[in-house]
N, C-alpha and C positions, 0 to 999 in steps of 0.2 A: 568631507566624505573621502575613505580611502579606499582602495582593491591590491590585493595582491596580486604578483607578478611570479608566478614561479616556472620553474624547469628544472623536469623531475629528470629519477636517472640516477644520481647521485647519493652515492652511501653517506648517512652521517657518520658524523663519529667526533667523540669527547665526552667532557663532564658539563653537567649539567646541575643546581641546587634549583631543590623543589621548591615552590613558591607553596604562602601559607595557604590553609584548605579556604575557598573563596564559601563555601558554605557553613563553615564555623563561624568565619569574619564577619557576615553580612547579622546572624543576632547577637555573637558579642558584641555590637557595636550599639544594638539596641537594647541589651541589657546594663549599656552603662544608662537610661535614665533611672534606673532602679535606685540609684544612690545621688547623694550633693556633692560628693567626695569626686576628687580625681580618679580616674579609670586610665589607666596606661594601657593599650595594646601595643604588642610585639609581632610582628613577621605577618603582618595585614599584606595581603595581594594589593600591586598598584594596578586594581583593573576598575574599569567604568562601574560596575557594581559596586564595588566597597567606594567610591567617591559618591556616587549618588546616595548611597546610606549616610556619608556623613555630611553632604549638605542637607537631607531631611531632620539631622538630629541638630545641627545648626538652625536650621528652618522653626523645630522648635522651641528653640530658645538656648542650647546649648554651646561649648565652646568648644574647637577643634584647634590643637596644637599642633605642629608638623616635629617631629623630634630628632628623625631622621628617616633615611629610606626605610621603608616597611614600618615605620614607628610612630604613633599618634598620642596624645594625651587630651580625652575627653569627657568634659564636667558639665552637669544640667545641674549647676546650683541652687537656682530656683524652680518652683513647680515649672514643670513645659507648656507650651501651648498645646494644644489639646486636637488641632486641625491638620492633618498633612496635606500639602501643597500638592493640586491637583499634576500640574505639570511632571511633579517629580515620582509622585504614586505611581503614575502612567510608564516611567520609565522602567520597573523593575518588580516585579513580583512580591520580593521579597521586602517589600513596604509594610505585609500586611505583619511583617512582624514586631510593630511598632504599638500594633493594638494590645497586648499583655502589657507592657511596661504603663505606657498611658493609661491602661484603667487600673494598675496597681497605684502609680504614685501619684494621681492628677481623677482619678475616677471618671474618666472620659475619654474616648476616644474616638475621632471622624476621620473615616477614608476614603478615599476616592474609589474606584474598582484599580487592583492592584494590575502592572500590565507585566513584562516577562517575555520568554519565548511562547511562540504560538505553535505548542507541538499536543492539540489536543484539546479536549476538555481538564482543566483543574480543576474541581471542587473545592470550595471554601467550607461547608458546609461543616465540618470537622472541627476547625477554630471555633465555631458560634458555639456547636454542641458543647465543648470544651470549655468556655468561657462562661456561657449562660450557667453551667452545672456549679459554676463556682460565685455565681450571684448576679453576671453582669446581665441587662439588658440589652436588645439587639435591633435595631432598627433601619430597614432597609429603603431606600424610596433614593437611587440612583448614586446612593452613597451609603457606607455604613456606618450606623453613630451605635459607639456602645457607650453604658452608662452602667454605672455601680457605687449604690452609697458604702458599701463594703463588702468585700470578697472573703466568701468563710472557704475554707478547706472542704473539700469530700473525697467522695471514690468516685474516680473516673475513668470509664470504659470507652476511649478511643472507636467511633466505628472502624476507623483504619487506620495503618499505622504510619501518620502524615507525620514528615519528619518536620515541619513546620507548625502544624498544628501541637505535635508534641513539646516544641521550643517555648512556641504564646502561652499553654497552659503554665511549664514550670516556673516561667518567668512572674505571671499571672498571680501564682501559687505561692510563690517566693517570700511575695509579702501579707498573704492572705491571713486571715484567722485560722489558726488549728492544722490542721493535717491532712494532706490531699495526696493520694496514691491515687498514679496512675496506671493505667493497666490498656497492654497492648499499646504500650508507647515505644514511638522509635528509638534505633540506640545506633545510630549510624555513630563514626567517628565523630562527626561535626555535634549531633547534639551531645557526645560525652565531654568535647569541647565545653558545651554552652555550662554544661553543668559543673564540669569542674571550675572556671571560673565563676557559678556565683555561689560556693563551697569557698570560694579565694575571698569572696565579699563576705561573706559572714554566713551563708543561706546554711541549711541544714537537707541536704538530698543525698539518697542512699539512694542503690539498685544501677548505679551507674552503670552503663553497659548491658541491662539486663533490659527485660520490656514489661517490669515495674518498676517504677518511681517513684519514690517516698518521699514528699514534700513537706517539712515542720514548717510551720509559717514564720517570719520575723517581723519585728517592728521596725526594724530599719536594716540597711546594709551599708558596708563602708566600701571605700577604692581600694581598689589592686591593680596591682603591675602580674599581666599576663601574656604570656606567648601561646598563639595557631599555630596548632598543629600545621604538618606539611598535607597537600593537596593530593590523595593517592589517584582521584579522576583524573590531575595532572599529569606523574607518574605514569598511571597506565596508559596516556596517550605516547608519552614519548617513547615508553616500551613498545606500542608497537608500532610505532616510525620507523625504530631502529631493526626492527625484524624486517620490516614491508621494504623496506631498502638494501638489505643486507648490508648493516652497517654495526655500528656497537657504539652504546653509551652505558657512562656510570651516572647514576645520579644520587647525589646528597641527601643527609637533613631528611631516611626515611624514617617509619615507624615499621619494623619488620612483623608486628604482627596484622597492623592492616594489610598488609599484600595476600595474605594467605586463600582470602576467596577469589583476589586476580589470577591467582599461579593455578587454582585446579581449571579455570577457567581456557586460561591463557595457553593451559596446559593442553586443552583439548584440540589447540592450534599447533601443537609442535615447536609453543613457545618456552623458553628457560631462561632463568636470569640465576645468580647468585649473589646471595648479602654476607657482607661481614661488618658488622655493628649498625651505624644506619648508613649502608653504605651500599648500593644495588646495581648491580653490572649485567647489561646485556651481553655476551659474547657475541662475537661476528658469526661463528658455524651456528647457526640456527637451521633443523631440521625443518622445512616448513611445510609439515605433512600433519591431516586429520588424524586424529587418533581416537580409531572407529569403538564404541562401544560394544560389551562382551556380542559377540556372535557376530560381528561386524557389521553391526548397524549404526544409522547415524545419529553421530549423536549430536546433541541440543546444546545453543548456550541461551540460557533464560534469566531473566532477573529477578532478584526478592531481597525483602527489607534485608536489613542487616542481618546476619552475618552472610546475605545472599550477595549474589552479582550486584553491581551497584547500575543501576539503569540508567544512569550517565554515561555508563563505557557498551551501553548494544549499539551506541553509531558509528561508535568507535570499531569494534569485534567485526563489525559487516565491511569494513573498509579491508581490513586485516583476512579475512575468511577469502576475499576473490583472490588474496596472493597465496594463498594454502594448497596445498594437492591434495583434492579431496571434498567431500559435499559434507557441510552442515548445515544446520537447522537454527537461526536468530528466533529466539523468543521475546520480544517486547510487550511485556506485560501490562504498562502503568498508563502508555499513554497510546490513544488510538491513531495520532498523526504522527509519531519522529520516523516512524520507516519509510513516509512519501519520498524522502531525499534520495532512495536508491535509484529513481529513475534516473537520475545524473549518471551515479555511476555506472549504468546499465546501458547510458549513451555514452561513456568515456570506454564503453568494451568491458563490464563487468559480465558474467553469467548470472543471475540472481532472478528467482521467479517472488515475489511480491504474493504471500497465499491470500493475506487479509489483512487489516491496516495494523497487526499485530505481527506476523508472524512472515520469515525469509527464508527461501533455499539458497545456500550460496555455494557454488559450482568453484574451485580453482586448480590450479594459478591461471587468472585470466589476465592478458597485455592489454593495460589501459591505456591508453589515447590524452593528452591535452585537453581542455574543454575549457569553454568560458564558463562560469558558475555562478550562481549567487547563493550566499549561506543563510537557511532559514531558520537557525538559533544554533546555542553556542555549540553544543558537541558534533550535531552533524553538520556544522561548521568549519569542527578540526579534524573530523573525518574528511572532507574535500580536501584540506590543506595537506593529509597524509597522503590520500590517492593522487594529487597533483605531483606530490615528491615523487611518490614510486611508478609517476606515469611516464609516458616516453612523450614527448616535445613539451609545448609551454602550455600553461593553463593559466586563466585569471579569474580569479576570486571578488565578487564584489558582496557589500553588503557585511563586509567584515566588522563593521561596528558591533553586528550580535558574534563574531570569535572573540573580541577583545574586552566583551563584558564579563568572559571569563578565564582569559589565557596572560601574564602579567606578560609584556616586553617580546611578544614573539616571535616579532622575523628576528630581533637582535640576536634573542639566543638559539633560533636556528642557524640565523649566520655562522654564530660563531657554533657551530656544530658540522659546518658545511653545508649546508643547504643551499639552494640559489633559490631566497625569496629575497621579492622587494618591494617595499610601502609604497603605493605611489597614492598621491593626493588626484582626485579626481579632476580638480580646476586646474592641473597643469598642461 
């Protein structure tokens, strides 16, 4: 067990290369069971999440090569087992994405109840509907076993648009009989990811990026060597470190058209960057003033599927809003508990009135104070690690296990950003 040690105060400033997007990573990893062939990934995050996917794909029977940093080579030559290991399910949410591959190439699939951050209710309900419409069977009794003597292709109407749910279907799909559109499916970056590699494996899906998906079925799919995209939740943490400190970084390895719903976003904070190729630079003069909607009212930052806010970065935005001049309005739409974490920073000296387990007034530039912390899952995690930089004295951070499930190397490359954070191991 570790905690951070930080003392805030201190501008960053340098370069920084994005780490791969840890939400692409975590199902290409489970859509290499789709094939017997080699599956190369490139630019995989070294974080707790992507190691616990690949000892579940180990676990079932699969082989994991180390090739070099960020690089793996992974082959389930023969059928898999069919059971995920309770222990490991428990560690990560993103388990449950292991159910589409298992009932495409093995026709079975047992899971534990998938575990994660605890910001809320998730719904599974999505996956089943998704899965069952394309043949499988569902059965619940403290675990779930799906079963499918074969999966035909249909139309598939998403009740909502789960960007996971959306992944198990196409994967699902991949190898189904016939032809399965879906519809009201997510198109975050990550799942264009998942699809453009299994297009790399042989699959046949169009509508990429859109929220239909046209899935021809195959009889089998081959290996490919594929590279993750860059992480823009990462990205837009570090952008606003560098603003909340008045500091400046570049950072590497972007995709300039993902940023464009952070910038109108960011924008409403008095935040600016500039890109030349993939290449995106905070300046030091950052204005860091509201920028009041027509007739000068306040305006909102809210989130929605893709091409909307990404609801990863509202722990982030509330962290960012108490060092702004000026009142805005946090909207969290998706989940009912990631706002409880303000009350931290409301005792660090934030202004923030909490309306409902959705929604935040946030008052600034208010002087936060040091505070001892503990992080209740990963983004309002690296919200705390931001307000303890731009706080005045020391803060410690525990519980950092759920930041580093999703942040690859962090105090290093803050150090080397100038930061004063430091690992300490709790048994010393």
């Amino acid at each position: 067990m570790y905690e951070y040690h930080i003392e805030g105060g201190f501008p960053i400033k340098g370069t920084v290369k994005a780490s791969g997007n840890k939400n692409a990573a975590l199902p290409c990893i489970a859509a290499a069971l789709l094939t017997d062939q080699p599956v190369t990934l490139r630019n995989l995050p070294e974080i707790e999440d992507m190691h616990v996917m690949l000892e579940i794909f180990t676990a079932l029977g699969g082989s994991v090569e180390t090739l070099g940093p960020n690089e793996y080579r992974l082959q389930m030559k023969n059928a898999p087992q069919t059971v995920i290991p309770l222990e490991l399910s428990q560690k990560i949410r993103a388990s449950i994405l292991f159910a589409g591959p298992l009932l495409a190439r093995a026709g079975k699939a047992v899971l534990p109840p998938p575990g994660g951050d605890i910001i809320g209710r998730r719904r599974l309900d999505t996956h089943f509907l998704a899965l069952t419409d394309l043949g499988a069977r569902v059965d619940i009794d403290g675990q779930f076993t799906f079963t499918a003597n074969k999966l035909k292709g249909q139309d598939i109407f998403l009740d909502e648009t789960s960007v996971t749910a959306t992944e198990n279907a196409v994967m699902a799909a991949a190898l189904a009989e016939g032809t399965t559109v879906i519809t009201n499916a997510a198109s975050e970056p990550h799942v264009q990811n998942l699809c453009s590699m299994l297009n790399a494996m042989g699959a046949d899906i169009s509508g990429i990026g859109s929220n239909i998906l046209t899935i021809k079925g195959k009889k089998s799919l081959k290996g490919t060597d594929f590279r993750i995209g860059p992480d823009y939740m990462e990205i837009g943490s570090f952008i606003g470190l560098a603003a909340v400190t008045h500091g400046s970084i570049t950072i590497t390895d972007i995709v300039p058209r993902e940023m464009l719903p952070l910038r109108v976003a960011f924008g409403k904070l008095g935040i600016r960057w500039e890109i030349e190729g993939t290449t995106l630079t905070v300046p030091t003069q950052q204005t860091l003033q509201v920028n009041c909607d027509l007739g000068g009212m306040i305006p909102k930052i809210d989130d929605a599927p893709w091409p909307g806010f990404p609801p990863d970065l509202t722990s982030i935005m509330t962290v960012i809003a108490t060092q702004v001049e000026g009142t805005v309005l946090i909207h969290e739409k998706m989940f009912e508990s990631r706002m409880f974490f303000v009350d931290k920073l409301i005792a660090m000296g934030a202004r923030i009135t909490l309306c409902d387990p959705h929604r935040a007034v946030v008052s600034g530039p208010s002087v936060l104070h040091g505070s001892e912390l503990i992080s209740p899952d990963v983004r309002a995690g690296m919200a705390m690690v931001i307000a303890a930089l731009c706080a005045r004295g020391e803060s410690v951070i525990r519980n950092v296990y759920q930041i580093e499930r999703g942040y690859e190397d962090l105090t290093n490359r803050l150090q080397n950003l100038g930061a004063r954070i430091t690992r300490k191991s709790l048994e010393c």
